[in-house]
C-alpha positions as CSV (number, residue, x, y, z in Angstrom):
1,X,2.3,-14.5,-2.0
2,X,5.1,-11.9,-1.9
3,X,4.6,-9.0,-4.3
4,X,7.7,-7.9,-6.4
5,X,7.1,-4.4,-5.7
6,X,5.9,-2.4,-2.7
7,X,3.4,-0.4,-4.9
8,X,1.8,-4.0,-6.0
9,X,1.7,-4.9,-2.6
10,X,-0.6,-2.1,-1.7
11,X,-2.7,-2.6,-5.0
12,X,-3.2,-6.0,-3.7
13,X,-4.4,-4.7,-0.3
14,X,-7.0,-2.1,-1.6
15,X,-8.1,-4.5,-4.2
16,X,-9.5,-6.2,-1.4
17,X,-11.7,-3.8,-0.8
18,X,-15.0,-2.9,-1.2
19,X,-14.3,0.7,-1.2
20,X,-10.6,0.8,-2.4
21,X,-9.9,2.9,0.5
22,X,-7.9,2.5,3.6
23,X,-5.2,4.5,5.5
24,X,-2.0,3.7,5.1
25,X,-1.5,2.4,9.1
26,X,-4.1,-0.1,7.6
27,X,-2.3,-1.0,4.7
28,X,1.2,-1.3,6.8
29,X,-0.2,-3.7,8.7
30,X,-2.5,-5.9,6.2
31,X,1.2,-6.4,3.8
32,X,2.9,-7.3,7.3
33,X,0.1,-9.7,8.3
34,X,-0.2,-11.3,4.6
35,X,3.4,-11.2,4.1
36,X,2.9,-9.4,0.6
37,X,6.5,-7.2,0.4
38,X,9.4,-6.7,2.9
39,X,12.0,-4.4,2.8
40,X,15.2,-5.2,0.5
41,X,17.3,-3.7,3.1
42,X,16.2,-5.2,6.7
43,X,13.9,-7.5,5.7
44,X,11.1,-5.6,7.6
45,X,7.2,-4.7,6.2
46,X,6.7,-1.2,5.3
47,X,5.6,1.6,7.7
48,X,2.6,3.7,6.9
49,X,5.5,6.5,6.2
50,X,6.6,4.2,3.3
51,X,3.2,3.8,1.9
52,X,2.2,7.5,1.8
53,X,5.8,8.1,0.2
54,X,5.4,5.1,-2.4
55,X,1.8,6.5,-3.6
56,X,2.6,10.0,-4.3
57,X,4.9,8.3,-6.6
58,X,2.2,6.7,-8.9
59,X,-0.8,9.2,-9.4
60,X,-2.0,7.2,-11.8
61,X,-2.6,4.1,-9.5
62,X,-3.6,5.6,-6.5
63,X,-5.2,8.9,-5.0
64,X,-4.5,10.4,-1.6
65,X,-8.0,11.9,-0.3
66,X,-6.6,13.1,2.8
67,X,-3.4,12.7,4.3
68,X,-2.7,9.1,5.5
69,X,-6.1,7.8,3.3
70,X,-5.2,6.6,0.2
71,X,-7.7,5.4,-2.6
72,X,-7.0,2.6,-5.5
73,X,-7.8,4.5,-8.9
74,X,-9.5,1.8,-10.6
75,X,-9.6,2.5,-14.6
């Protein structure tokens, strides 16, 4: 299922997960393999560039424990 945003995409990933916590090379390649999100403008999945830039953007969905490791905040 294709998520509407990239930020639920990665939600979806770490959801998934025990531990909530994965890099973001991980969570690049688990939306590209699932298909959750592609880029509006090429049509490609997200690189782990994307994801790092994407979380900083929402502290209050996700924490970055060191850079390219990112944690689901669940609450």
């Amino acid at each position: 299922m294709i998520s509407r945003t990239l930020h639920d995409a990665i939600r979806s990933v770490l959801l998934r997960l025990q531990s909530r916590t994965a890099t973001t090379s991980e969570i690049s390649a688990e939306i590209e393999q699932q298909g959750l999100w592609f880029r509006p403008t090429d049509g490609k999945s997200p690189k782990p560039s994307q994801i790092s830039a994407r979380v900083r953007n929402y502290p209050a969905l996700f924490e970055i424990v060191t850079p390219g490791l990112v944690r689901l905040i669940v609450g």
